[in-house]
KOLNUNU-594050 format. One record per residue (C-alpha): residue number from 1; residue in three letters; chain; x, y, z. Coordinates in steps of 0.05 Angstrom, whole numbers, m for minus. Each point is the difference from the previous one (the first is absolute). Layout:
residues N
+-----+-----+----+--------+--------+--------+
:   i :  aa : ch :   east :  north :     up :
+-----+-----+----+--------+--------+--------+
: NUM : ALA :  A :      X :      Y :      Z :
...
+-----+-----+----+--------+--------+--------+
***
This chain:
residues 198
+-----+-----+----+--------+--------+--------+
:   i :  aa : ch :   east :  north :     up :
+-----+-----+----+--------+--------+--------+
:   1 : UNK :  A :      0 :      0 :      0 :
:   2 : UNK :  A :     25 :     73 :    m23 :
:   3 : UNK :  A :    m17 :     33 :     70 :
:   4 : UNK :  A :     24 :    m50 :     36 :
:   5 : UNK :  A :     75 :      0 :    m23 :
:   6 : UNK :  A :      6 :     84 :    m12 :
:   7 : UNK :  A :    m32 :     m6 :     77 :
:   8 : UNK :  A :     53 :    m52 :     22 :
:   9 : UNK :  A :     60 :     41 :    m47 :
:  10 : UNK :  A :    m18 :     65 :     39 :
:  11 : UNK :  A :    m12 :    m25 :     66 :
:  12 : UNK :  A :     71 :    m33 :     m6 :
:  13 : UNK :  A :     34 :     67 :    m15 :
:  14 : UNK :  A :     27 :     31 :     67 :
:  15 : UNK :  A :      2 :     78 :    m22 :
:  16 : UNK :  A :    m75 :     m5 :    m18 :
:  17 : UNK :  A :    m18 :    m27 :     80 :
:  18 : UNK :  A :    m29 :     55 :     34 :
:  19 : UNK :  A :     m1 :      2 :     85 :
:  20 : UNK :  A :    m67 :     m5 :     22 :
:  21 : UNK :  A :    m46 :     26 :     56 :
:  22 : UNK :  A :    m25 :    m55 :     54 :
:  23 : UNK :  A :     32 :    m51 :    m38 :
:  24 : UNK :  A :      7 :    m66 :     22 :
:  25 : UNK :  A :     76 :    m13 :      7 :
:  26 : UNK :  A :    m12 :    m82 :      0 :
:  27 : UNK :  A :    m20 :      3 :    m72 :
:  28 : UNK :  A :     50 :    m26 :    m43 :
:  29 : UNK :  A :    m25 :     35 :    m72 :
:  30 : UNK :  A :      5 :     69 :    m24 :
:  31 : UNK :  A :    m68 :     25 :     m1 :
:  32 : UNK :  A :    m31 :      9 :    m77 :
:  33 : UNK :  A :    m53 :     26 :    m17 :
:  34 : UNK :  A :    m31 :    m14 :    m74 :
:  35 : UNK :  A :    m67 :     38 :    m15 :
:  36 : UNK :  A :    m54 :    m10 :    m57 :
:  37 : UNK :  A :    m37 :     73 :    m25 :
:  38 : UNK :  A :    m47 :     m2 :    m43 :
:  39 : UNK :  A :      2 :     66 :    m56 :
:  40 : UNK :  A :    m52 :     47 :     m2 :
:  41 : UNK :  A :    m22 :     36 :    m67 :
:  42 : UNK :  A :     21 :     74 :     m5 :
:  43 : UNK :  A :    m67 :     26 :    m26 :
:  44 : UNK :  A :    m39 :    m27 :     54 :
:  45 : UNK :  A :    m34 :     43 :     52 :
:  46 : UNK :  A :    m14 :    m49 :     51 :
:  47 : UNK :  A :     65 :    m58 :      8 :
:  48 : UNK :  A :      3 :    m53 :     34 :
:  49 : UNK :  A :     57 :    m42 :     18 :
:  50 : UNK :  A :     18 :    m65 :     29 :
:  51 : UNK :  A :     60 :    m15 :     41 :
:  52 : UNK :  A :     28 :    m70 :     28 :
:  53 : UNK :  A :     66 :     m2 :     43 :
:  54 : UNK :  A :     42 :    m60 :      8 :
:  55 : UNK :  A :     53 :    m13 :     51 :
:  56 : UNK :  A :     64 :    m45 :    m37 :
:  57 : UNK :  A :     25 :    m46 :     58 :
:  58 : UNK :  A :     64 :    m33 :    m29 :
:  59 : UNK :  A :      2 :    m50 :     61 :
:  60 : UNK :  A :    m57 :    m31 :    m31 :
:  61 : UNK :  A :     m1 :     25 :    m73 :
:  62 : UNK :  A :    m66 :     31 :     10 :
:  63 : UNK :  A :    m41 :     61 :    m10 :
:  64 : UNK :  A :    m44 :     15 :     61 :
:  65 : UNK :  A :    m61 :     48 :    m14 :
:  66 : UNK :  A :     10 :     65 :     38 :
:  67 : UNK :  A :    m42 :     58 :     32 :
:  68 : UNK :  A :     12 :     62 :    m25 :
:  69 : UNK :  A :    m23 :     78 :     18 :
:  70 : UNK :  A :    m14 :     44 :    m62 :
:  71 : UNK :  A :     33 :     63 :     19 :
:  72 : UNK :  A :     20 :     37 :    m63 :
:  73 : UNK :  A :    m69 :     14 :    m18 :
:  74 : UNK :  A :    m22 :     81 :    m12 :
:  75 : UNK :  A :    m19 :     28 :     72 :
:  76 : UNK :  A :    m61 :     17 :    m31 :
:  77 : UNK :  A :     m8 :    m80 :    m14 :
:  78 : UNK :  A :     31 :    m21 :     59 :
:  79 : UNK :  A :    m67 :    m12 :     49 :
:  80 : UNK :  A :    m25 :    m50 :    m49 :
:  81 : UNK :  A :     54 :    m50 :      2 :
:  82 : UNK :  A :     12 :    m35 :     56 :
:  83 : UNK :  A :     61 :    m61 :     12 :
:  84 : UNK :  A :      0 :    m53 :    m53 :
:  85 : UNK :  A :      5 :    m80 :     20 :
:  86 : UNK :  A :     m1 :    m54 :    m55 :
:  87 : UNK :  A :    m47 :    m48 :    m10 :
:  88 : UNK :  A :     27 :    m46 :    m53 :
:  89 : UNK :  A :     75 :    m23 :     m5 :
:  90 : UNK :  A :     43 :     m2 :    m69 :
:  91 : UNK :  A :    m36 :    m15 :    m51 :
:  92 : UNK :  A :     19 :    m61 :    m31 :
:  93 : UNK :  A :     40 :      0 :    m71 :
:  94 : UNK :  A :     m6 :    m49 :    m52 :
:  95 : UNK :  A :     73 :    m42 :     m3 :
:  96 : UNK :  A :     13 :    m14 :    m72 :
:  97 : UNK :  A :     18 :    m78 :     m7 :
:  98 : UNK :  A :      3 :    m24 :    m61 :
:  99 : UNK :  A :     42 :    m69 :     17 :
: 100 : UNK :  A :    m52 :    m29 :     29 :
: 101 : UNK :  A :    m54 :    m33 :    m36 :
: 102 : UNK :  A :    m45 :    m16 :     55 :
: 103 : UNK :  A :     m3 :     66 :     32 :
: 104 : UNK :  A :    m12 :     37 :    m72 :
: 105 : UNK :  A :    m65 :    m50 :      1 :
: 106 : UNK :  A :    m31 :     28 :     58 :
: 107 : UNK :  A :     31 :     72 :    m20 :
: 108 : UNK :  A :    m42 :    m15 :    m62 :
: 109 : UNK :  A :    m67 :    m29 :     29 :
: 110 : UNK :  A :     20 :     60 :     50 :
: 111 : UNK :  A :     m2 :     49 :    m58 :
: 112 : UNK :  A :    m61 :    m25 :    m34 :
: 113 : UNK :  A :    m46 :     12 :     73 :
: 114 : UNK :  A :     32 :     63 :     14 :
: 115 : UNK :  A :    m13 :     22 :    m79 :
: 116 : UNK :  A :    m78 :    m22 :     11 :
: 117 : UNK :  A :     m6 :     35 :     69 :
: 118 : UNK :  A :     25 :     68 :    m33 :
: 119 : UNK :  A :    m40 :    m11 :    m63 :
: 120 : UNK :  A :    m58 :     m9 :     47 :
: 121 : UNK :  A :     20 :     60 :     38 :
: 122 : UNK :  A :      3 :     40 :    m68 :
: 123 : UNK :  A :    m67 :    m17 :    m11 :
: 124 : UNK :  A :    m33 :     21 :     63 :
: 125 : UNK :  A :     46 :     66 :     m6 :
: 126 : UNK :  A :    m29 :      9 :    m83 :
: 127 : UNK :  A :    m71 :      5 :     25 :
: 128 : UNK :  A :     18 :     48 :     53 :
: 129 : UNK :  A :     32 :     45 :    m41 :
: 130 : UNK :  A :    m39 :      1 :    m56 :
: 131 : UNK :  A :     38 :      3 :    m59 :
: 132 : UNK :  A :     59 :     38 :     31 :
: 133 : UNK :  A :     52 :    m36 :    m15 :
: 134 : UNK :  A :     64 :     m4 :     30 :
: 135 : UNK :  A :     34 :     25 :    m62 :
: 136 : UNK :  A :    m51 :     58 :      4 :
: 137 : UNK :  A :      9 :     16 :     63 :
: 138 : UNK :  A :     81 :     10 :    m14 :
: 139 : UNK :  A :    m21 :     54 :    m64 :
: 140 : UNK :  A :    m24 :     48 :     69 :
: 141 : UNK :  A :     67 :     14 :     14 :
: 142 : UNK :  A :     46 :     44 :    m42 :
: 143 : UNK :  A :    m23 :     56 :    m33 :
: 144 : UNK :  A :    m56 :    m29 :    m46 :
: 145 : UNK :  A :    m36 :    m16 :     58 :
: 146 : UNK :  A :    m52 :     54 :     m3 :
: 147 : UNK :  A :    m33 :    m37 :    m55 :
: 148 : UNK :  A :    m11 :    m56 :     33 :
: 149 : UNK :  A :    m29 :     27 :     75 :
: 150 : UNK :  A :    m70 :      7 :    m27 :
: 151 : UNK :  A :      5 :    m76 :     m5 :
: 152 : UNK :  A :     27 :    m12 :     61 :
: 153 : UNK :  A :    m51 :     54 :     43 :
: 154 : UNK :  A :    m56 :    m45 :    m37 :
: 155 : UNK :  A :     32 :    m54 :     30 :
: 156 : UNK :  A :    m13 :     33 :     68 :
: 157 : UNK :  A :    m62 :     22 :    m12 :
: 158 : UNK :  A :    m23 :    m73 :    m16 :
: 159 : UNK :  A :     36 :    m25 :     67 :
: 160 : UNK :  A :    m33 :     51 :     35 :
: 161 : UNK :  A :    m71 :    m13 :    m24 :
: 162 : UNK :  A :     14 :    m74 :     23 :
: 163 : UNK :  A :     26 :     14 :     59 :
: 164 : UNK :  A :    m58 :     49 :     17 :
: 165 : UNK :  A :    m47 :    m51 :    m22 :
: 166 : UNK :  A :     32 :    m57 :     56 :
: 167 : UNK :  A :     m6 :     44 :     50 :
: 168 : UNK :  A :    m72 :      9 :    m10 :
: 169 : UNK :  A :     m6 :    m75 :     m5 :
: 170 : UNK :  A :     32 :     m8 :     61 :
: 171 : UNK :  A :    m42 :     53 :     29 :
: 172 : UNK :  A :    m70 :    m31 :    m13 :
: 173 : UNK :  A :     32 :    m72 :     21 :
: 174 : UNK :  A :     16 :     35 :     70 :
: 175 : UNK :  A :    m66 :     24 :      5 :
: 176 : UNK :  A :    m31 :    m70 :    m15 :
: 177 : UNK :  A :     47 :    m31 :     41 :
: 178 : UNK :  A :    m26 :     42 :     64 :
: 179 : UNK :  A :    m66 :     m8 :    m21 :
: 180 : UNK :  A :     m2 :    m76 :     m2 :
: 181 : UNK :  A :     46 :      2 :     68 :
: 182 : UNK :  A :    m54 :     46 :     37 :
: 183 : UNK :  A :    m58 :    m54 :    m32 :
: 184 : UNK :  A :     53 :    m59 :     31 :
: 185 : UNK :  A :      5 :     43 :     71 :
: 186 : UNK :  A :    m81 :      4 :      0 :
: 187 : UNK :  A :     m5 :    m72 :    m11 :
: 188 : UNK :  A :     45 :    m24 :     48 :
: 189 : UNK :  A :    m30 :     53 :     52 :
: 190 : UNK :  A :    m68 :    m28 :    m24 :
: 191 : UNK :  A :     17 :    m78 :     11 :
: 192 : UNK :  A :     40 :     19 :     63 :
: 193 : UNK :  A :    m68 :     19 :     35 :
: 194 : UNK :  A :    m39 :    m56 :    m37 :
: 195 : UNK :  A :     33 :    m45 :     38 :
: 196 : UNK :  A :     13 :     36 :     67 :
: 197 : UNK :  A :    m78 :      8 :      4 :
: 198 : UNK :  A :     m3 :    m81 :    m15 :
+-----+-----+----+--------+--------+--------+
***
């Protein structure tokens, strides 16, 4: 794995260790640290970003998933960020191995479930979107994207209408919902004092 050996290679390197505070002096590793951004666009008003920290313990030739506090965030921003913890280690990367036969089987039957799953996936994602494409939705950034926003606000528009039409679904369910669970109240009330008359 990439990571892994640059991690190992600079961990390794004595004018790259760093003294740090509270540390444990019974560790036997130089402390790395290898982190995973994602990249927000530029034109975007509103970005979001993900961050995972991981810990590279050369003991065990690990990475540990660390906590981490955002801090370098605009003091204007700063109130809605709090301290980040992970909730997923590495993410696993596909070895290549060609030598063996047996495991480019499964990595075959492997690749033939995982192609069905995201065809499937595509699918349910087509009928949300509504004939915006992916390759559409990539012609709204640059600077012919003005012709294509009209499309996109339809899009919205559409979303919205269904959206507004749930939540009145939902709202008339509620209501029915309380309605038959007053009736069930009155008939339990009604067969409680049926049979404490009895």
């Amino acid at each position: 794995m990439r990571e892994f050996s640059v991690t190992r290679s600079l961990s390794s390197t004595p004018n790259l260790s760093l003294p740090i505070q509270n540390a444990d002096f019974n560790s036997l590793f130089a402390p790395s640290i290898f982190l995973l951004f994602t990249t927000p666009l530029h034109d975007q008003f509103i970005q979001t970003n993900q961050y995972r920290a991981f810990q590279f313990r050369s003991s065990k030739p690990s990475f540990n998933p660390l906590s981490i506090d955002i801090v370098n965030i605009g003091p204007a921003f700063r109130g809605h960020y709090g301290s980040f913890s992970p909730n997923s280690t590495l993410p696993f990367l596909n070895c290549d191995l060609r030598n063996l036969t047996a495991m480019n089987e499964d990595r075959n039957e492997e690749n033939v479930t995982g192609t069905k799953e995201t065809e499937k996936d595509q699918a349910l994602l087509d009928t949300c979107a509504e004939g915006m494409q992916v390759g559409r939705l990539s012609l709204l950034i640059g600077p012919g994207a003005t012709n294509y926003t009209a499309g996109l606000e339809d899009l919205y528009e559409k979303m919205l209408s269904k959206i507004e039409s749930l939540a009145r679904l939902v709202e008339t369910s509620s209501a029915k919902v309380l309605e038959q669970e007053n009736l069930n109240r009155k008939l339990r009330y009604k067969v409680a004092r049926s049979t404490g008359v009895e």
